[in-house]
C-alpha positions as CSV (number, residue, x, y, z in Angstrom):
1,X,6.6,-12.1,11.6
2,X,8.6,-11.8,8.1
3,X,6.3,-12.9,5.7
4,X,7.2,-14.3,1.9
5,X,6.6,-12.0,-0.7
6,X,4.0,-12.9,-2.9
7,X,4.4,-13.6,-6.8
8,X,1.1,-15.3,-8.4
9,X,-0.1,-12.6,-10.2
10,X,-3.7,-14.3,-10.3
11,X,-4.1,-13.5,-6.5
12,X,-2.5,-10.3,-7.0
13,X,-5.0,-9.3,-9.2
14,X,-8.0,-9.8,-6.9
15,X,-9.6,-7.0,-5.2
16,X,-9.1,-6.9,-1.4
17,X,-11.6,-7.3,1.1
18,X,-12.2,-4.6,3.6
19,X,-10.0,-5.3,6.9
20,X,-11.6,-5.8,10.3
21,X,-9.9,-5.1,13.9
22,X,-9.2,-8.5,13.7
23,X,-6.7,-8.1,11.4
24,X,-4.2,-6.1,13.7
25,X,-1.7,-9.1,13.3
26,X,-1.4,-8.7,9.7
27,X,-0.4,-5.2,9.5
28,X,1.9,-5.7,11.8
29,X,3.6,-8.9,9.6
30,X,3.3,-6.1,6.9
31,X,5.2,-3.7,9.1
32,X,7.8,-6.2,9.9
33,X,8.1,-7.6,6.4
34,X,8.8,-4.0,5.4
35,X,11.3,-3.6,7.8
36,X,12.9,-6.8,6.4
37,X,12.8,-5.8,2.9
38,X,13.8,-2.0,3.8
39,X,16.9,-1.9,1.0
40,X,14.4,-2.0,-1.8
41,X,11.0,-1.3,-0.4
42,X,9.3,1.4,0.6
43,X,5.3,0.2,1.0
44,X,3.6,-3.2,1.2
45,X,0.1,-3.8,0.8
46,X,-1.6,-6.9,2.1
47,X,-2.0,-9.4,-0.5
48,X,2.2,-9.0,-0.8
49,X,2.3,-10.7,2.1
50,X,-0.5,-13.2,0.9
51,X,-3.5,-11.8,3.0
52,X,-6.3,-10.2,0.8
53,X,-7.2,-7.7,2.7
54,X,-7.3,-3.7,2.3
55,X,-4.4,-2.9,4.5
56,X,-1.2,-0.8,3.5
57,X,1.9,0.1,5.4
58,X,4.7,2.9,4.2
59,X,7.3,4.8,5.1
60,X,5.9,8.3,5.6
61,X,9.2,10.6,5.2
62,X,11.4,8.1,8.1
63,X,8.6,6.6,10.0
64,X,6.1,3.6,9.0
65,X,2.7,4.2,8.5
66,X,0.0,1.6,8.9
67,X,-3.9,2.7,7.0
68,X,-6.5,-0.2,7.0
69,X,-9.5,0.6,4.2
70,X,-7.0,3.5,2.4
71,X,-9.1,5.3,-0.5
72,X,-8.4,8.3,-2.2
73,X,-11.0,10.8,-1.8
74,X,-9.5,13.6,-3.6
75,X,-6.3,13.8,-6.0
76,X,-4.6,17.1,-8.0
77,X,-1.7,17.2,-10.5
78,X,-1.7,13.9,-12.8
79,X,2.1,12.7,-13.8
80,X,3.8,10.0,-15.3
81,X,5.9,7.7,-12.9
82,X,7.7,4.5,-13.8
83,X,7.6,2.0,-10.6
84,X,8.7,-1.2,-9.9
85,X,8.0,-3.9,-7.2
86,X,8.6,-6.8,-5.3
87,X,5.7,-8.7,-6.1
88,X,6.9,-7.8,-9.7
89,X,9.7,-8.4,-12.3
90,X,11.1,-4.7,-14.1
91,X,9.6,-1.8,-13.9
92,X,6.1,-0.6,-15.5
93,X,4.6,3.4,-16.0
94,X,1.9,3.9,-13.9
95,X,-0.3,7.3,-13.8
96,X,-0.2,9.1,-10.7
97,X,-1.1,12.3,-8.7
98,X,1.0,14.7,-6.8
99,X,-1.5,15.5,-4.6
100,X,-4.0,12.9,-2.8
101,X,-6.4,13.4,0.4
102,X,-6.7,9.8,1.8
103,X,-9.8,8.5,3.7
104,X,-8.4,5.5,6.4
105,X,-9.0,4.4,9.0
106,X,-5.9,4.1,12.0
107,X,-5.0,1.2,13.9
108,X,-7.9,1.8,16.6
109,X,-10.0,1.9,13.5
110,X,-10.9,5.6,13.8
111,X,-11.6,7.4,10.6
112,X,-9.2,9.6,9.5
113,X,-8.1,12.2,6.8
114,X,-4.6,13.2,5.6
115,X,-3.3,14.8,2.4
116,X,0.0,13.9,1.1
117,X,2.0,15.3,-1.8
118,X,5.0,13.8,-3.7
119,X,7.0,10.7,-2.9
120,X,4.9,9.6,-0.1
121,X,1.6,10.2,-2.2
122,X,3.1,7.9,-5.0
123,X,4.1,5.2,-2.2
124,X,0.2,5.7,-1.1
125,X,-1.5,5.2,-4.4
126,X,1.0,2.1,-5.9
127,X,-0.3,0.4,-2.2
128,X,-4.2,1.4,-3.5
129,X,-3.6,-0.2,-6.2
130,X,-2.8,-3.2,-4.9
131,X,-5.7,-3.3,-3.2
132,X,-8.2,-2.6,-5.9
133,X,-6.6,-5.6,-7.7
134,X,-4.6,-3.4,-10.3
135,X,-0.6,-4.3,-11.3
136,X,1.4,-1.7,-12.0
């Protein structure tokens, strides 16, 4: 289901909890809020969508990616981006890294390890940071 995009930066601002199995339904709202918002969006995190949970969902070079519980584990080659948002008026600099091994788990909730490098790494860690509570 297309879900409203979220705007009060107060619940933006919380940490997410960690997701469950049970939360299979939201990352697919995510996925199909994504699709819906596809012109000018590339990656959703839960609490866009109004759930605070640690789910993300991105388009990994043409196809969407769903990670529940994302960290960073290991990241190379800091950089300045500027990034803007949905959940977000303008655009605001962020820091991020060119290269980033992520720890997730999929959606049968197995653990999992991928590195990713450029765009898609930026996608990944603007998601994180949504998150871990922290507006770009």
């Amino acid at each position: 289901m297309v879900r409203e995009i979220m705007r009060d930066e107060a619940f933006l601002a919380q940490k997410a909890e960690p997701a469950k199995l049970e939360d299979g339904p939201t990352a697919q709202d995510l996925l199909d809020t994504l699709s819906a918002y596809r012109d000018s969006c590339v990656g959703m995190a839960a609490n866009m969508i109004g759930v605070n949970k640690r789910i993300i969902v991105f388009d990994c070079e043409g196809t969407d990616m769903v990670m529940f519980n994302p960290e960073i584990v290991k990241k190379s080659g800091p950089y300045e981006a500027e990034e803007g948002c949905l959940s977000l008026t303008g655009t605001r600099k962020a820091r991020r890294w060119q290269s980033i091994k992520v720890q997730y788990q999929n959606e049968q909730f197995q653990t999992r390890f991928k590195t990713f490098t450029g765009w898609t790494a930026q996608i990944i860690q603007h998601e994180i940071d949504h998150c871990e509570g922290i507006l770009i």
